[in-house]
C-alpha positions as CSV (number, residue, x, y, z in Angstrom):
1,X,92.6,65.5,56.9
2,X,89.5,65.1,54.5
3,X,87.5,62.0,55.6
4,X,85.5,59.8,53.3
5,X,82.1,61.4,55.1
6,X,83.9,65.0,54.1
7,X,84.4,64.0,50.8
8,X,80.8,62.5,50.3
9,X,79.4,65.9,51.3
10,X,81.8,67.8,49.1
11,X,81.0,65.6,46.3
12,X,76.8,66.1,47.5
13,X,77.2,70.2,46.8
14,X,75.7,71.5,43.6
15,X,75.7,74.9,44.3
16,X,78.9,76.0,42.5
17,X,79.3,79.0,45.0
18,X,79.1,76.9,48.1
19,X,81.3,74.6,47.1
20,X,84.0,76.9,46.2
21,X,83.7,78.4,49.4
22,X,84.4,75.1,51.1
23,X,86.8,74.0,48.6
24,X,88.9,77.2,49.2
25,X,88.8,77.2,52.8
26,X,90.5,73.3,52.9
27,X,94.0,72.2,52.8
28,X,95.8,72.5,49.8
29,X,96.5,69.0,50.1
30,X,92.9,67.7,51.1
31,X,91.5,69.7,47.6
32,X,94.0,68.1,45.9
33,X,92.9,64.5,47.0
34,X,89.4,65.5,46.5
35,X,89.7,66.9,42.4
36,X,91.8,63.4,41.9
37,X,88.4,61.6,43.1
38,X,86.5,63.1,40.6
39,X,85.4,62.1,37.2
40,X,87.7,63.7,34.6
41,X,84.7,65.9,33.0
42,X,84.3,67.3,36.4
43,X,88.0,67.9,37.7
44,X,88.3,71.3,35.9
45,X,85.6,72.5,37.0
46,X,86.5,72.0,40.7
47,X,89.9,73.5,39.9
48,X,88.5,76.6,38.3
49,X,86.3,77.3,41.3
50,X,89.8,77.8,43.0
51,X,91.4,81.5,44.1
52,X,94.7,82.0,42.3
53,X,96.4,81.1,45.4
54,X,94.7,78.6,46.6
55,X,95.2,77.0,42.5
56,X,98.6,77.1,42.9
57,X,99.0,75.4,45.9
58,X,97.2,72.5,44.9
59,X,98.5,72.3,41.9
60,X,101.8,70.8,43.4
61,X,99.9,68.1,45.2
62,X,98.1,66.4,42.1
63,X,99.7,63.4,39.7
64,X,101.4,64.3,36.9
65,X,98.7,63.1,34.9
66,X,95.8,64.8,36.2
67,X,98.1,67.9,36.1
68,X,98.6,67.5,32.3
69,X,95.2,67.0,32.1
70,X,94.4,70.3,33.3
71,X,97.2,71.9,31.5
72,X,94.8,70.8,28.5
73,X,91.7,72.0,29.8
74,X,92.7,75.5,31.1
75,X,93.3,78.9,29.5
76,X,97.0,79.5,28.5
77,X,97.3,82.6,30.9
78,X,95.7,80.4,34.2
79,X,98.0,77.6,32.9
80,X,100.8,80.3,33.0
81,X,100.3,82.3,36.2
82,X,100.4,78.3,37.9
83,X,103.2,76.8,36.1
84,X,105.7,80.3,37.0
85,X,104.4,80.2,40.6
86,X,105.3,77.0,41.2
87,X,108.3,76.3,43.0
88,X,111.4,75.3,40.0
89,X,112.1,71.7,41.6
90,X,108.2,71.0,41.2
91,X,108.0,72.9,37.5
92,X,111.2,70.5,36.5
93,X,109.3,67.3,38.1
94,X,105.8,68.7,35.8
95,X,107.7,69.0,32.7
96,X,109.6,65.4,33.0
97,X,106.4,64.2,32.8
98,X,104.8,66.3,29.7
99,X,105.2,65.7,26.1
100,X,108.2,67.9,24.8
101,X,105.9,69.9,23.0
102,X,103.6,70.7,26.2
103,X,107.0,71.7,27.7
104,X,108.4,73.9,25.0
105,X,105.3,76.2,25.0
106,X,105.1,76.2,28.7
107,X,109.1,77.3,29.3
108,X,108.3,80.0,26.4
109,X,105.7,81.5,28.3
110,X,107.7,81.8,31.8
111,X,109.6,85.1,33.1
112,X,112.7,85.3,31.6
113,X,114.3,84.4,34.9
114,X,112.4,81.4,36.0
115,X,112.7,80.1,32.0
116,X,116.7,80.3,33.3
117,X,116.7,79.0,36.3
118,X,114.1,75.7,35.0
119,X,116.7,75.0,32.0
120,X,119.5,74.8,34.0
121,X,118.0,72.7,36.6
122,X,116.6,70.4,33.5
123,X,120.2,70.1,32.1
124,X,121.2,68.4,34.9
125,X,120.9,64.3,34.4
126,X,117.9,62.7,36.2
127,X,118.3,61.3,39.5
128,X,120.9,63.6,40.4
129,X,121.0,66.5,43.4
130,X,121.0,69.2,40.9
131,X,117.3,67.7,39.0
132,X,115.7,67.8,42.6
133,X,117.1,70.8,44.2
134,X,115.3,74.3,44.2
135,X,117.2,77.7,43.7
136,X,115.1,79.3,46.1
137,X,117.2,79.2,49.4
138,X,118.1,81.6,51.9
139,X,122.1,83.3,51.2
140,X,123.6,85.7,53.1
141,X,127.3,87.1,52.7
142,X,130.1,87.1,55.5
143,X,130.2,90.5,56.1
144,X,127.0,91.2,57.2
145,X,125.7,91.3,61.1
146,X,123.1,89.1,62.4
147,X,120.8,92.1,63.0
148,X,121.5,93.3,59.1
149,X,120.7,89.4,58.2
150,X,117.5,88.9,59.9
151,X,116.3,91.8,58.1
152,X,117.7,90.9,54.7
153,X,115.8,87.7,55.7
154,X,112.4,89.8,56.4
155,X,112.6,92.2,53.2
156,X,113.9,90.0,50.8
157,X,113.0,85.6,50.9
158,X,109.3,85.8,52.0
159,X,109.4,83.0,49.3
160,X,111.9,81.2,49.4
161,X,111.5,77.6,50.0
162,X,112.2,77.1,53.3
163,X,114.0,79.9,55.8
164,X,115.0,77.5,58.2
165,X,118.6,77.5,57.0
166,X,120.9,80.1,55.9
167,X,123.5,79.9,53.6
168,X,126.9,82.0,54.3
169,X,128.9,82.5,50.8
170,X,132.0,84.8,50.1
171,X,132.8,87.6,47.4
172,X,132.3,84.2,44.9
173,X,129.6,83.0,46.0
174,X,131.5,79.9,47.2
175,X,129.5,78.2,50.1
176,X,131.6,78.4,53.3
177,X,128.9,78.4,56.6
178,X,125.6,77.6,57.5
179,X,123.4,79.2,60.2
180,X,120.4,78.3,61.6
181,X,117.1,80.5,62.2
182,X,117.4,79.6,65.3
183,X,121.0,80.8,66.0
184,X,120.2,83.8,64.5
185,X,117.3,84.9,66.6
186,X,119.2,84.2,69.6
187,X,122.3,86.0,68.8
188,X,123.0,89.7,69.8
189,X,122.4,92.0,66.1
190,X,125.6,93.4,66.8
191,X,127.6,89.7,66.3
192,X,128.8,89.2,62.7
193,X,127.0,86.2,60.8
194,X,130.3,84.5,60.2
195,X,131.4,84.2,63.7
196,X,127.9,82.4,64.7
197,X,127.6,80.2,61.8
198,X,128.8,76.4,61.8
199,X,131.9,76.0,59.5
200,X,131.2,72.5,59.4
201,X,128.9,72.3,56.1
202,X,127.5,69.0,55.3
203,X,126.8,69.2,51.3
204,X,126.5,68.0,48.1
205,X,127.8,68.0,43.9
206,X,125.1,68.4,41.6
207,X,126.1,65.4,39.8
208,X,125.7,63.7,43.7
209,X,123.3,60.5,43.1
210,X,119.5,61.7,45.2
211,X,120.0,58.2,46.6
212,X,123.2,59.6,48.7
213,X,121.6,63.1,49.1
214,X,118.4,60.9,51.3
215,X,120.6,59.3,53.3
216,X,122.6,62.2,53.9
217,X,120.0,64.4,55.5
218,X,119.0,61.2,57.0
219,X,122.1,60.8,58.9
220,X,122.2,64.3,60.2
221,X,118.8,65.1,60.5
222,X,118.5,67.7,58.0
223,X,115.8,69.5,56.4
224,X,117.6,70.9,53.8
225,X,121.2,70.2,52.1
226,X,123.2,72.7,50.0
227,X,124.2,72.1,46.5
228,X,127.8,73.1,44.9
229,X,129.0,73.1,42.1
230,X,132.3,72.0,40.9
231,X,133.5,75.5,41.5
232,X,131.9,74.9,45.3
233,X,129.5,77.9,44.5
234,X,126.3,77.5,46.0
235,X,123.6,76.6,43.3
236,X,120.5,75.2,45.2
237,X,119.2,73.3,48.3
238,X,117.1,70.0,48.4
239,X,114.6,70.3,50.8
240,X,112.8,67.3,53.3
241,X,109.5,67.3,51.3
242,X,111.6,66.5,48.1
243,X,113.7,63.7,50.3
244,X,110.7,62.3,51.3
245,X,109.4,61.4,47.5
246,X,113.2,60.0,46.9
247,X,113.1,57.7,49.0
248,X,109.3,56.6,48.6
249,X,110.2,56.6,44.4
250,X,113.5,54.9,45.0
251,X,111.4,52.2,47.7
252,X,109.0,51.8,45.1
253,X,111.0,51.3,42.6
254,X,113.1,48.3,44.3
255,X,110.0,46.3,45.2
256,X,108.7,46.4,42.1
257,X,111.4,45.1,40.0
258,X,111.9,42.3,43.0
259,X,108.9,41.6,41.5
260,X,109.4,42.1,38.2
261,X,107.3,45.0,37.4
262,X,109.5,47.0,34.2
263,X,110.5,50.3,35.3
264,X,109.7,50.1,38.9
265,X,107.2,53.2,38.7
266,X,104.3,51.7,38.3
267,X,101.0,53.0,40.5
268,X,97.9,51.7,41.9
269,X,95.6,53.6,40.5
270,X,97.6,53.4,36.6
271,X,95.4,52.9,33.8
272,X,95.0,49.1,32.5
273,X,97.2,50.2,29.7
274,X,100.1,50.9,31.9
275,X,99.3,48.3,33.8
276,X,99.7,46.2,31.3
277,X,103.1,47.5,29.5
278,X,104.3,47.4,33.0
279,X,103.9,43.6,33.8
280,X,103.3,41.9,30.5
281,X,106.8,41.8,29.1
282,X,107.9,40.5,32.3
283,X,105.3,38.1,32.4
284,X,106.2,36.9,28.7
285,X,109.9,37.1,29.4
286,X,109.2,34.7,32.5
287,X,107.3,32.1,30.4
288,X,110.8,31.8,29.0
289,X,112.1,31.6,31.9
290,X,110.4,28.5,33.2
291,X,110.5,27.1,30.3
292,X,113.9,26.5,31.0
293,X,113.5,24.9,34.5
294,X,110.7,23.1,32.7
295,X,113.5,21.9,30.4
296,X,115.6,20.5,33.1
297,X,112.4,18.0,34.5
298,X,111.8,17.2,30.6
299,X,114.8,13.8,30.6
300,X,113.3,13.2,33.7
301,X,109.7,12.2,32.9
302,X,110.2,7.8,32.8
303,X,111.6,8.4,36.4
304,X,108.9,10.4,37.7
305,X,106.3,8.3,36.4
306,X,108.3,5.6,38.1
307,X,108.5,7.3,41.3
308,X,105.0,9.0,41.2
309,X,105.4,11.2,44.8
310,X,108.1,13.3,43.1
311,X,105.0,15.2,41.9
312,X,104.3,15.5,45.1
313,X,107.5,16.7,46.7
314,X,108.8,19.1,43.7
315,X,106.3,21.9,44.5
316,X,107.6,21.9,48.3
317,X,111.1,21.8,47.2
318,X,110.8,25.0,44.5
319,X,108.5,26.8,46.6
320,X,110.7,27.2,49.6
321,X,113.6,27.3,48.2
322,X,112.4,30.7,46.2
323,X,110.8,32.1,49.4
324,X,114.2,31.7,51.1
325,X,116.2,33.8,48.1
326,X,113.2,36.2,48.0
327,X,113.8,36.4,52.0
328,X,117.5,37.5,51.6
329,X,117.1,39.4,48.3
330,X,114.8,41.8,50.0
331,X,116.5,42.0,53.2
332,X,120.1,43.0,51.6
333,X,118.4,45.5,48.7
334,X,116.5,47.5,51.4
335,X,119.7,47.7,53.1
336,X,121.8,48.8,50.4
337,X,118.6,51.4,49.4
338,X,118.7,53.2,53.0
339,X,122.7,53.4,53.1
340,X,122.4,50.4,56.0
341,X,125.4,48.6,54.2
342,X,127.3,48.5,51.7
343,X,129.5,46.1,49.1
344,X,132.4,46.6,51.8
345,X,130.0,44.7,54.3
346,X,129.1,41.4,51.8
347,X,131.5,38.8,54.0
348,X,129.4,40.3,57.5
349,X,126.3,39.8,55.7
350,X,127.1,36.9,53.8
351,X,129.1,35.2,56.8
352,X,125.1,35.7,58.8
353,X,123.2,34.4,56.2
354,X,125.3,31.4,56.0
355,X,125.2,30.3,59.7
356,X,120.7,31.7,59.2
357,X,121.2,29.4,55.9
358,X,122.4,26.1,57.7
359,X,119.7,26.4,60.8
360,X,117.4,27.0,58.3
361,X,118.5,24.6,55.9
362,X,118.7,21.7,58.4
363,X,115.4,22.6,59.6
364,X,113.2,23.0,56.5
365,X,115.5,19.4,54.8
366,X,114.1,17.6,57.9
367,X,110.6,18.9,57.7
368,X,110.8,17.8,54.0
369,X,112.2,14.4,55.1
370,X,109.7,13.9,57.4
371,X,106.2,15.1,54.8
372,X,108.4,12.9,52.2
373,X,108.0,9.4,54.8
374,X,104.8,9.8,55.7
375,X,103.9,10.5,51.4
376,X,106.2,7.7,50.3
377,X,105.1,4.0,49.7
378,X,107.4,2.0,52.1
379,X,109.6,0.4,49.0
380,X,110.0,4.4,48.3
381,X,110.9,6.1,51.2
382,X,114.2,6.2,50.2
383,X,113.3,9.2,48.1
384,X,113.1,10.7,51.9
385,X,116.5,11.0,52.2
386,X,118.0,12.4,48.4
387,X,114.7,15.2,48.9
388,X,115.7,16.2,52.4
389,X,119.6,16.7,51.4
390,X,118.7,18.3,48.1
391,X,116.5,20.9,50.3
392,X,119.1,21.4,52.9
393,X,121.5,22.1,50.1
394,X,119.2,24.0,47.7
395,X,117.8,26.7,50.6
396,X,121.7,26.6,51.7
397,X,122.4,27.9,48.4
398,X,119.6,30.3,47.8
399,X,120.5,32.5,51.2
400,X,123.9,33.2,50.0
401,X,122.8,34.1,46.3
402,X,119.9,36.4,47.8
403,X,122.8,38.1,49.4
404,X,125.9,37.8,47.0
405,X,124.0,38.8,43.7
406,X,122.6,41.9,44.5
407,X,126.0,43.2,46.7
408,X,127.8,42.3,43.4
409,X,125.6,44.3,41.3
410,X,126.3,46.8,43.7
411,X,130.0,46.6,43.9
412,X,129.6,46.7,39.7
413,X,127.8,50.3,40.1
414,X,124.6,48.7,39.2
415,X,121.4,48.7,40.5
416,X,121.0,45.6,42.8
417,X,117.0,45.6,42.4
418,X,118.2,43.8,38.8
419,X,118.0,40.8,40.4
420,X,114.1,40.2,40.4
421,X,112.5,37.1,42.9
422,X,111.3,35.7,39.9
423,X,114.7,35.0,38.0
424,X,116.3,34.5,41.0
425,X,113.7,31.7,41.6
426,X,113.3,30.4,38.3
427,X,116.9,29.6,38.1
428,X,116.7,27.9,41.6
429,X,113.8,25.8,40.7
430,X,116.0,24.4,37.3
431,X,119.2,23.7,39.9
432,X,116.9,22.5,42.5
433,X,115.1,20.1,39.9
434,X,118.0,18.9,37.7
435,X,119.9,17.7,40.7
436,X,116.9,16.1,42.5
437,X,116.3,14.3,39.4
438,X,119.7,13.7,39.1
439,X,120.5,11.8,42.3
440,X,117.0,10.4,42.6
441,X,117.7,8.5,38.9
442,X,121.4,7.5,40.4
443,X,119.3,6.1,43.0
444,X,116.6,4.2,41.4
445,X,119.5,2.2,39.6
446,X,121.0,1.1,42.8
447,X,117.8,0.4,44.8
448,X,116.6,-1.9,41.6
């Protein structure tokens, strides 16, 4: 790994031909991280100190933007020789990113075959096995031995994608075994391929959400899954590395719209622009939003200057009560995300949240009680009592809606991240409030 002292020095060179000695004798990935660093005037520079190899290997490990930013600054035959190396998942990930223009010349440009192979894989519908999977995988037919296959492997899928897998298809190409590398090193040549190989294929549809296809290889420990078509013929493979930005993309994507971030995709290091068409419609949308629990404490204002500790006490009481829904929220969309349950498990879940919910209801309505005593003048501390049962009830209430709202998104075939903490809390805080206000003015005309 590149440490900040081995970037430093890196970044001290100004001898062009030292540093693309040491820039070519590093890690694809550790160049990568270094040309990011780098002012934009000097990135293609860097890059074009690289060996052809060496270009193409890093290549895959920069953002999309910096890659379209050398896309720009490059000749059309080094842009060419890079984009047709690349592996197709990758190319496909590149060109979701590029301007449709960018991407029409750069598909014209490819070999014939790899133009085929990145259209198909484009025409299937984002998020889906068949967008992320590579056709680069290892196939071998029935008939052959294991001696023949190990040297079909040798001559003939020095690059493919990953050999760790093989693929056994009949006369149709229809997928019907998988072997191992392993197996196959450690058979006698003389065995035929289909009597070693597993019959018991765990695979997908390339319509299969990438969601399902993480948790799948998850389950079974897989670093790569077949994909069929709805003829079952073998089409591609999804590999670990590609699992491994699923479910970081679909992670990140979650807890940004709990937080109401549009889009979910937003990254640390965006530009103030994106940055800002990320969170400001939110932002404005939530104004809105409070405006209405603001509404509900409007009718309220001769009893709160009445009873001046409510100020006091309303904070506590919105506060908590959104950290409790945020609490649950979280909790049951991270489990629905990793496959840990699903709308078939909403009474277990919601039947554990409710006996969590009264503990912690009881708990936090007595604590609430108690802060509300000691704030209280002693012709007031009645109010004690109507905020500690309105907490009780309100935190009561915002467990099982952090648990039933996002399972019944869910269960609808929607995506239970919908429900952000902030709308989730804003509409707590107007229940909470209107029925605080509620019982406290019911109150105030019995006490006087």
């Amino acid at each position: 790994m590149l440490t900040w002292e081995g970037r430093a020095e890196l970044s001290s060179i100004a001898d062009l031909n030292q540093l693309k000695v040491e820039l070519n004798r590093l890690p694809a990935v550790d160049v990568g991280d270094y040309i990011v660093e780098q002012p934009t005037e000097k990135r293609a520079i860097a890059f074009r100190l690289l060996n052809k190899d060496q270009a193409i290997a890093v290549f895959e490990y920069l953002p999309s933007e910096i890659q379209e930013e050398l896309i720009e600054a490059l000749h059309d035959t080094q842009v060419c020789q890079i984009v047709e190396a690349m592996s197709p998942d990758d190319r496909v990930e590149l060109f979701d990113e590029l301007p449709a223009k960018v991407v029409k010349r750069l598909l014209q440009q490819l070999s014939s075959e790899e133009r085929q192979v990145t259209a198909t894989i484009l025409g299937y519908p984002e998020g889906t096995a068949g967008r992320v999977m590579t056709t680069k995988y290892v196939r071998l037919q029935q008939g052959l031995t294991v001696g023949e296959a190990l040297n079909k492997i040798r001559r003939y899928d020095e690059d493919k994608e990953t050999i760790y897998y093989a693929y056994v298809t009949d006369e149709n190409r229809k997928l019907v075994r998988v072997i191992s590398l392993r197996q196959l090193l450690f058979t006698i040549p003389d065995a035929h391929v289909r009597d070693v190989a597993s019959d018991r294929v765990v695979k997908v549809k390339t319509e299969t959400p990438q969601e399902e296809v993480a948790q799948l290889m998850k389950r079974y420990d897989l670093i790569a899954l077949p994909v069929v078509d709805r003829e079952d013929k073998l089409v591609g493979i999804v590999t670990i590395d590609d699992v491994v930005d699923i479910l970081e993309e679909e992670a990140t994507e979650d807890i940004q719209k709990l937080a109401g971030v549009s889009g979910g995709d937003e990254a640390a290091l965006s530009p103030p622009h994106v940055t800002l068409s990320k969170r400001f419609p939110w932002l404005l949308a939530n104004i809105g939003l409070y405006v209405g629990a603001a509404s509900a404490i409007a009718p309220f204002q001769q009893v709160i200057s009445v009873v001046p500790v409510l100020a006091v006490i309303m904070p506590i009481l919105s506060n908590t009560s959104g950290n409790v829904a945020i609490q649950a929220l979280s909790v049951t969309v991270r489990g629905l995300g990793v496959g840990e349950v699903t709308p078939k498990d909403t009474f277990k879940i919601l039947r554990k949240e409710i006996l969590a919910g009264l503990g912690t209801s009881v708990g936090l309505g007595l604590s609430l009680g108690i802060l509300s005593l000691i704030w209280s003048p002693p012709q007031e501390r009645w109010v004690a009592l109507v905020a500690a049962v309105v907490m009780a009830v309100n935190v009561f209430v915002a467990a099982s809606m952090g648990t039933v709202l996002p399972m019944g998104l869910k269960r609808l075939k929607l995506d239970p991240a919908l429900i952000s903490g902030p709308l989730l809390t804003t509409l707590l805080d107007a229940v909470g409030f209107l029925t605080f206000l509620t019982l406290i003015s019911v109150a105030l005309k019995i006490v006087r």
